[in-house]
N, CA, C and O atoms as a GROMACS GRO file, in nm:
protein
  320
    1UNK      N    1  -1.297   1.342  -1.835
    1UNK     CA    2  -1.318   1.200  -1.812
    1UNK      C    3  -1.384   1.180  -1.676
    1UNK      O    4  -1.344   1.247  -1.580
    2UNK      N    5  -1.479   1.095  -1.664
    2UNK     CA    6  -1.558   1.063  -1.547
    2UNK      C    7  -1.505   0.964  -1.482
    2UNK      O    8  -1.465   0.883  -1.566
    3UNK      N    9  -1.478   0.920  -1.354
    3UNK     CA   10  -1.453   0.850  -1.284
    3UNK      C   11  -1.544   0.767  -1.220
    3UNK      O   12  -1.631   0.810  -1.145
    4UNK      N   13  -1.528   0.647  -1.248
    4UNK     CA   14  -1.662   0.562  -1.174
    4UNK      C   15  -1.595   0.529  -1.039
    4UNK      O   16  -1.477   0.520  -1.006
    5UNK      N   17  -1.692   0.517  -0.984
    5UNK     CA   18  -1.683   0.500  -0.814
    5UNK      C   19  -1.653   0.306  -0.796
    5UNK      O   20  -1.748   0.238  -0.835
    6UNK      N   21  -1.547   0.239  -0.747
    6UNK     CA   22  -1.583   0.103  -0.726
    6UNK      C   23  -1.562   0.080  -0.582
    6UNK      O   24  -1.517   0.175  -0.519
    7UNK      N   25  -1.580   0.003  -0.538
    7UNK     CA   26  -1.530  -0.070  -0.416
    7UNK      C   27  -1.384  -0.031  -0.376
    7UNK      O   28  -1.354   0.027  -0.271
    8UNK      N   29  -1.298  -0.071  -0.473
    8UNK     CA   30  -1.169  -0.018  -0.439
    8UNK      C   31  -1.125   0.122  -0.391
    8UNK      O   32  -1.032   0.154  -0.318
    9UNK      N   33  -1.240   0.212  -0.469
    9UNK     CA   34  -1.149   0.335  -0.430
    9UNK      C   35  -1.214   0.365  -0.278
    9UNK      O   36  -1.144   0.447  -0.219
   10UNK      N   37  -1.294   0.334  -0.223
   10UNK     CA   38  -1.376   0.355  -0.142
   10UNK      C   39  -1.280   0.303  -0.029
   10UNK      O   40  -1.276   0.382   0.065
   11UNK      N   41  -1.198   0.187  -0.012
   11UNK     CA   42  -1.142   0.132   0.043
   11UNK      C   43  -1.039   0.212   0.067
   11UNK      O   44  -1.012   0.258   0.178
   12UNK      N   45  -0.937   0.248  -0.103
   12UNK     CA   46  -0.830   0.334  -0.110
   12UNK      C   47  -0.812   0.459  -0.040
   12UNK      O   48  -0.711   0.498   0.020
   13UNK      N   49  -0.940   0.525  -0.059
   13UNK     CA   50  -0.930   0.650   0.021
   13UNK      C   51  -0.937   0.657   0.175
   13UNK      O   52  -0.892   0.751   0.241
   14UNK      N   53  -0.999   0.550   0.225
   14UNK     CA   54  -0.994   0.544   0.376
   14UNK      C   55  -0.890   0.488   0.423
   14UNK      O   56  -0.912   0.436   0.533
   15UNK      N   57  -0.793   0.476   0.387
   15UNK     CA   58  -0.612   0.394   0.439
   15UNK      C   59  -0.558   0.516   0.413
   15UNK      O   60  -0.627   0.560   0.321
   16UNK      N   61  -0.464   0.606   0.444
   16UNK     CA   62  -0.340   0.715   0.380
   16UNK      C   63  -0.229   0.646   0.490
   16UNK      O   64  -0.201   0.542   0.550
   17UNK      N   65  -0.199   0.749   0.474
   17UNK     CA   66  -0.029   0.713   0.550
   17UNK      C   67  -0.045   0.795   0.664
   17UNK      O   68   0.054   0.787   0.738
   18UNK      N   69  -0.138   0.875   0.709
   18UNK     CA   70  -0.180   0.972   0.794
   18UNK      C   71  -0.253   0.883   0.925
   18UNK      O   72  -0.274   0.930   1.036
   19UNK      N   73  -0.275   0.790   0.895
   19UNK     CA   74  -0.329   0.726   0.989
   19UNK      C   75  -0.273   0.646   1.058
   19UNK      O   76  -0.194   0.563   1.014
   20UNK      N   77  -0.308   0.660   1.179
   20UNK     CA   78  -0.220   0.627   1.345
   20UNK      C   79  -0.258   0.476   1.318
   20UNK      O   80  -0.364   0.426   1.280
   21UNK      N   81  -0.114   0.413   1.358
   21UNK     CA   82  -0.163   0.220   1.357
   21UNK      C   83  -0.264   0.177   1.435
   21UNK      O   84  -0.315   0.068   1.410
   22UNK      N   85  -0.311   0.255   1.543
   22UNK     CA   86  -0.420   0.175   1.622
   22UNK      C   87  -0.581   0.170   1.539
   22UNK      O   88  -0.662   0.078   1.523
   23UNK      N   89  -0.581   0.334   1.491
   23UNK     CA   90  -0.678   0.322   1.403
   23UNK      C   91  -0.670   0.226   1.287
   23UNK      O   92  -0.742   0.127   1.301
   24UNK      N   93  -0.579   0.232   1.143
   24UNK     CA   94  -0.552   0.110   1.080
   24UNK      C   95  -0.550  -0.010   1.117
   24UNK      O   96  -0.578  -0.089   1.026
   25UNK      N   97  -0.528  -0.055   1.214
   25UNK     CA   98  -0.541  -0.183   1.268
   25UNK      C   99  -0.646  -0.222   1.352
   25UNK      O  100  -0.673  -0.342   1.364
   26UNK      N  101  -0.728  -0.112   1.426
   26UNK     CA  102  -0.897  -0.099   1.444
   26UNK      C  103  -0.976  -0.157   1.360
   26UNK      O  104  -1.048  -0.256   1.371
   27UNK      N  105  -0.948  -0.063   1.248
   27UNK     CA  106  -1.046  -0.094   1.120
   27UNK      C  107  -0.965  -0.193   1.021
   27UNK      O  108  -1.048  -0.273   0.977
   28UNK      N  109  -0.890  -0.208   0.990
   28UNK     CA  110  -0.821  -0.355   0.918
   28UNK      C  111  -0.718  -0.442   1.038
   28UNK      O  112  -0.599  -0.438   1.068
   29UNK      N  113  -0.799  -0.495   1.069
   29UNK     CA  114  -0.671  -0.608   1.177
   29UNK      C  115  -0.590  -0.671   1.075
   29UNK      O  116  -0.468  -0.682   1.085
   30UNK      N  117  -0.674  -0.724   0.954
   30UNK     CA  118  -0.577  -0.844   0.851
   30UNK      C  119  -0.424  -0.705   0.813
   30UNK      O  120  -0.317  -0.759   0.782
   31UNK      N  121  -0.424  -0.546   0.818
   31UNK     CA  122  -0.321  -0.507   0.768
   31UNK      C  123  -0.200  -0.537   0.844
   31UNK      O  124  -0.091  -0.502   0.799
   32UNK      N  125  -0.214  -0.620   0.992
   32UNK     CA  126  -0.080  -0.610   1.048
   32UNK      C  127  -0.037  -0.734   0.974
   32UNK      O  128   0.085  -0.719   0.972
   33UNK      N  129  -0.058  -0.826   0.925
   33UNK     CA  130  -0.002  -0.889   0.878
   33UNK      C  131   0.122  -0.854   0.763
   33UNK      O  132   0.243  -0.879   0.765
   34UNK      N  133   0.038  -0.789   0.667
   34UNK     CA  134   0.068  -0.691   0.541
   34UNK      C  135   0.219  -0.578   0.610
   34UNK      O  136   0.300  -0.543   0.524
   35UNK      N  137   0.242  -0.535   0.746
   35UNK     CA  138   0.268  -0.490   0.786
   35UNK      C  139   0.421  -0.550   0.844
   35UNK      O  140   0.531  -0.495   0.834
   36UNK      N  141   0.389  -0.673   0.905
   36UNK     CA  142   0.480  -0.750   0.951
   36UNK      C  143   0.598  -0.800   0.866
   36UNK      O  144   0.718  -0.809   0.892
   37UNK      N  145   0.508  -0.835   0.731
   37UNK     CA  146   0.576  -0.921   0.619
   37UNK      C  147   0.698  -0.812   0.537
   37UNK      O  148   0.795  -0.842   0.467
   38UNK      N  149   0.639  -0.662   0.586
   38UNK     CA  150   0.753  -0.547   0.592
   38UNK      C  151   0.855  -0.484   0.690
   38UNK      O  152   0.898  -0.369   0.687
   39UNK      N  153   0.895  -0.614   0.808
   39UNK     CA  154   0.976  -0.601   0.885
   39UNK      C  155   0.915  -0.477   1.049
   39UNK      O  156   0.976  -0.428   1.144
   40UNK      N  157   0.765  -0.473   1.002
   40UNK     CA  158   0.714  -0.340   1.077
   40UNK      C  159   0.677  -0.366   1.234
   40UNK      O  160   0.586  -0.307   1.293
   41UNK      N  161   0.748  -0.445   1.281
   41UNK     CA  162   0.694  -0.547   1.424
   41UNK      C  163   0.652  -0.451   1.554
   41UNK      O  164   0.613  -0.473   1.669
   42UNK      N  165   0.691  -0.296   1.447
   42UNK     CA  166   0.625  -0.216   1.559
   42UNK      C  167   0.434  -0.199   1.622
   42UNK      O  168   0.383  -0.143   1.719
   43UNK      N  169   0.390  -0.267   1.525
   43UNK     CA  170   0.244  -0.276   1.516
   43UNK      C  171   0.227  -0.330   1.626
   43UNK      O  172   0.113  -0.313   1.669
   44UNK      N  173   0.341  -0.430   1.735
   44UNK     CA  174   0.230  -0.478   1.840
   44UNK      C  175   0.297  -0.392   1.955
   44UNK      O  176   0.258  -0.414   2.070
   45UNK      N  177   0.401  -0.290   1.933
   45UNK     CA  178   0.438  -0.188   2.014
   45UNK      C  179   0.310  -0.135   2.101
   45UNK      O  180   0.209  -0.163   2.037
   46UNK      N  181   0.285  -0.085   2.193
   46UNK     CA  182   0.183  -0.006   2.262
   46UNK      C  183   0.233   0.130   2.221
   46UNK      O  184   0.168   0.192   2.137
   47UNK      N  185   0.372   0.194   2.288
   47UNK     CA  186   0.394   0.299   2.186
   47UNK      C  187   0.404   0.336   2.082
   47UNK      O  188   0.424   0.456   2.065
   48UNK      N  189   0.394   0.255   1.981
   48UNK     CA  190   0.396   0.287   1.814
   48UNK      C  191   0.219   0.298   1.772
   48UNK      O  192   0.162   0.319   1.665
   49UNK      N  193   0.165   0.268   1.926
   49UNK     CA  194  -0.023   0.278   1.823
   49UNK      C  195  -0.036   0.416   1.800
   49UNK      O  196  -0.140   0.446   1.742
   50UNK      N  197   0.043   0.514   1.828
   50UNK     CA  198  -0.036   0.648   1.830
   50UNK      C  199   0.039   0.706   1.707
   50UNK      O  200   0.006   0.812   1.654
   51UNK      N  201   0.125   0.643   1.673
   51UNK     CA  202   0.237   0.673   1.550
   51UNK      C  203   0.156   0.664   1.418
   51UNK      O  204   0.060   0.587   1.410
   52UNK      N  205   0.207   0.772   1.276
   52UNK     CA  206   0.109   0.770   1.185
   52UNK      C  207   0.202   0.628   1.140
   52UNK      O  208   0.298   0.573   1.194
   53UNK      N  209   0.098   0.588   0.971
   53UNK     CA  210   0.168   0.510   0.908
   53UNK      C  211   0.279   0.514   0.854
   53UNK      O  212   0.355   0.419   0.836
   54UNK      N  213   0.299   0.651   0.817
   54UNK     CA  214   0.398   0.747   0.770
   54UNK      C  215   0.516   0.786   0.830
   54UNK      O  216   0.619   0.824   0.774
   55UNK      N  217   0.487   0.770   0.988
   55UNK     CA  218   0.591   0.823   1.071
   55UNK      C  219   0.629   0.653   1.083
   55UNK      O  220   0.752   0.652   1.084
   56UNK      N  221   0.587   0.528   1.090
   56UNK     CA  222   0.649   0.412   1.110
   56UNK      C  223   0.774   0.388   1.011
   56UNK      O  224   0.892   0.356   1.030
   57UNK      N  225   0.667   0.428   0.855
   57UNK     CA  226   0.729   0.333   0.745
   57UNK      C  227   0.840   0.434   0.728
   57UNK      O  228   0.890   0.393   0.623
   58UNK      N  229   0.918   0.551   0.766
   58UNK     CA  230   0.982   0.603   0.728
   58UNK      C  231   1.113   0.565   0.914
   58UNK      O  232   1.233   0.557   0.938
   59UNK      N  233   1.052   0.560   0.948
   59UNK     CA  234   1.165   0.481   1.041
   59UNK      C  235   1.196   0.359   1.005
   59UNK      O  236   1.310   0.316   1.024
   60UNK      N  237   1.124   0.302   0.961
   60UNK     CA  238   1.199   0.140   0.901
   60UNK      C  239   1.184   0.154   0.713
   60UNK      O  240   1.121   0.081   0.636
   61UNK      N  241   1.269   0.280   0.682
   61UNK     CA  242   1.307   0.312   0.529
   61UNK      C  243   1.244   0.242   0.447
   61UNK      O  244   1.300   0.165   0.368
   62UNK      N  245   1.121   0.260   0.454
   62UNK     CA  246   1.007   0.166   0.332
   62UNK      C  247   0.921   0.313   0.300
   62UNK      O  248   0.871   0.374   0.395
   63UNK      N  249   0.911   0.350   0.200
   63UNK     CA  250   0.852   0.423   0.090
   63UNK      C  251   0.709   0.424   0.143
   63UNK      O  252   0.625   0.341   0.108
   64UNK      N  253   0.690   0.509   0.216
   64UNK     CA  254   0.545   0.569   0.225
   64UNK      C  255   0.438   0.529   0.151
   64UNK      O  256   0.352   0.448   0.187
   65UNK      N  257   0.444   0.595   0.033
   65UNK     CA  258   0.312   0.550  -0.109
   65UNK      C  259   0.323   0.465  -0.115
   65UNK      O  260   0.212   0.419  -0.090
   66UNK      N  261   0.424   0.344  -0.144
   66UNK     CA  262   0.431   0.224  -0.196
   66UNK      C  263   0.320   0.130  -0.097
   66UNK      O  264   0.214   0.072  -0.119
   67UNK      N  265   0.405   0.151   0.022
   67UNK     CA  266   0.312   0.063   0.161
   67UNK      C  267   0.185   0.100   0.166
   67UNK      O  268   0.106   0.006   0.177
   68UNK      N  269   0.140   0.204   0.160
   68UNK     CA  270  -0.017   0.252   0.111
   68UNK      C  271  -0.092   0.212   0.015
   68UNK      O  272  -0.213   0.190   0.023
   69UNK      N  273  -0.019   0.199  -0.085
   69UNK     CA  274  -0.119   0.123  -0.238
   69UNK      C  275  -0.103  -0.016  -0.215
   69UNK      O  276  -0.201  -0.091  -0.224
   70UNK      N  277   0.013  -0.059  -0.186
   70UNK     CA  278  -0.017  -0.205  -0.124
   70UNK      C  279  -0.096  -0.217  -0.057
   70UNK      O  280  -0.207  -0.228  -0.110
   71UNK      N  281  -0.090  -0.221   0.053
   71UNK     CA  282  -0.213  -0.209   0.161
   71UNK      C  283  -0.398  -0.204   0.108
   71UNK      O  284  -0.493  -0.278   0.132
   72UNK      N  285  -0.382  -0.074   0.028
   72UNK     CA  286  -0.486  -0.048   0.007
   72UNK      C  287  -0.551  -0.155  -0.121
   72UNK      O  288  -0.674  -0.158  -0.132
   73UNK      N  289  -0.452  -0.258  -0.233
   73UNK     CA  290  -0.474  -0.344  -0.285
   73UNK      C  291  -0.515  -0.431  -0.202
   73UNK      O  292  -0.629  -0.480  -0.202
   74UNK      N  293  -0.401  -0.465  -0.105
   74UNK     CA  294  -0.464  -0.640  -0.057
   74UNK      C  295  -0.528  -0.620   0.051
   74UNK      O  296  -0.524  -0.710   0.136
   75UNK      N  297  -0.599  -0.508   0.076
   75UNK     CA  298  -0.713  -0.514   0.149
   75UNK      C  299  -0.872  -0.438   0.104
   75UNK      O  300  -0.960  -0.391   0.177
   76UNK      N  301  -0.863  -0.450  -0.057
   76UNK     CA  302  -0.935  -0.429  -0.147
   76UNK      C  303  -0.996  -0.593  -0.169
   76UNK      O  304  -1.114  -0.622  -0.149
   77UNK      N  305  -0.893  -0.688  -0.213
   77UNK     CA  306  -0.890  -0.805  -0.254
   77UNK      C  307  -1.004  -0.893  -0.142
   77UNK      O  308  -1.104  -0.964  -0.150
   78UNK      N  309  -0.918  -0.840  -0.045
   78UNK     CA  310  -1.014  -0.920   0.091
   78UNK      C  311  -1.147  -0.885   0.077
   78UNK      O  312  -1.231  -0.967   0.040
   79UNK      N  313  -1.172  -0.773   0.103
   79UNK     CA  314  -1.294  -0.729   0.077
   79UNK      C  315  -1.400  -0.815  -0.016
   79UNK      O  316  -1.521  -0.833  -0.001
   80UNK      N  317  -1.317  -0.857  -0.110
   80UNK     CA  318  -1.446  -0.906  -0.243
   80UNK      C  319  -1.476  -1.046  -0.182
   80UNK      O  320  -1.557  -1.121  -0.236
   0.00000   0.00000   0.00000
């Protein structure tokens, strides 16, 4: 099966959970919002910018993948 290329995945693949909040929030400012609304108030930390997404969402017990495909939806949506 072939995979067509859309907008979304293009988006999808450049967010992981590997990525440090300063960068994610570099390149998507609208995700701290997305971020906040998950209790994550570390985003305006100065020490939490160098932190992955991965290393946040697992200090404040929120499911890694989940916060990632979210993310990577409603900042798919924006996009259009």
């Amino acid at each position: 099966m072939v995979k067509k290329k859309t907008k979304d995945r293009k988006i999808a693949k450049k967010i992981s959970g590997k990525m440090s909040f300063s960068e994610l929030l570099g390149k998507y400012p609208q995700a701290a919002e997305i971020l906040m609304s998950k209790g994550m108030s570390c985003v305006g930390c100065p020490m939490a910018m160098q932190e992955s997404l991965e290393m946040g969402a697992r200090a404040h017990g929120i499911d890694v993948k989940k916060l990632v495909d979210e993310l990577n939806k409603k900042l798919a949506k924006s996009k259009k």
